[in-house]
C-alpha positions, -999 to +999 in steps of 0.1 A: -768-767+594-770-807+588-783-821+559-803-854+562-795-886+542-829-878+524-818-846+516-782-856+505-798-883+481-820-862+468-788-838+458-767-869+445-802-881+425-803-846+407-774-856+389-774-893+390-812-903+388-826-935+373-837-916+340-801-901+336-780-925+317-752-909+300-745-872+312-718-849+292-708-818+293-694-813+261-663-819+243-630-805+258-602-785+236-583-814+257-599-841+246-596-829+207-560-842+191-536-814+189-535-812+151-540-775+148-507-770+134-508-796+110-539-784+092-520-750+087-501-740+055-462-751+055-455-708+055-474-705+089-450-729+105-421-723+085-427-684+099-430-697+131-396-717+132-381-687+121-393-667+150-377-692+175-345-696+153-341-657+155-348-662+195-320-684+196-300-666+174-302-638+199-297-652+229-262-670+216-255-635+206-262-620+240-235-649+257-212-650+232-217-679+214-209-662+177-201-696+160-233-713+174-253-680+165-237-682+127-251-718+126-284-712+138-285-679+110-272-706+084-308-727+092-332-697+088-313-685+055-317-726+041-356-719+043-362-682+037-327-676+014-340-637+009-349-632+044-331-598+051-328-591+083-309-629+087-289-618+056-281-585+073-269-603+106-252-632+090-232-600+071-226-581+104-215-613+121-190-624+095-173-591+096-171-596+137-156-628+132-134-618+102-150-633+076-147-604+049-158-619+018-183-641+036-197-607+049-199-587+019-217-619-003-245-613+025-243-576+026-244-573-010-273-589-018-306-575-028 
């Protein structure tokens, strides 16, 4: 089935007559700046760095990588010094690398 020209123009004038000026469809989540994080509370994103730290922290523990996983255990205890789980780990990862007393400061604590 062919469409005239008359026909076609009359599509393309639907959306770009002579009374339509300045059409929009809205705002976009794009076209906002991405400063959703920045209006959050430091905890949120402090939380959230300590989720991927612990990622990390796996992962070097899954290939090996003890001393880079010790480091990485060291940076989540610098902003959450009571966080047990890291102190737990940081314990049980001493003692694997012979660190006694390092190991029982960690394990120790309450």
């Amino acid at each position: 089935m062919e469409t005239s020209s008359s026909e076609q123009s009359e599509i393309y004038d639907v959306f770009n007559g002579p009374g339509i000026t300045n059409v929009s469809l809205g705002s976009h989540p794009l076209d906002e700046p991405r400063t959703e994080l920045s209006r959050l509370p430091p905890v949120y994103s402090d939380q959230n760095k300590i989720k991927a730290l612990n990622v990390r922290f796996m992962t070097h523990i899954q290939i090996g990588s003890f001393d880079e996983a010790l480091v990485i255990l060291h940076r989540i205890l610098d902003m959450e010094p009571n966080e047990l789980v890291s102190l737990f780990n940081r314990g049980m990862l001493n003692l694997l690398l012979d660190k006694n007393e390092e190991a029982l400061l960690d394990l120790n604590r309450k």
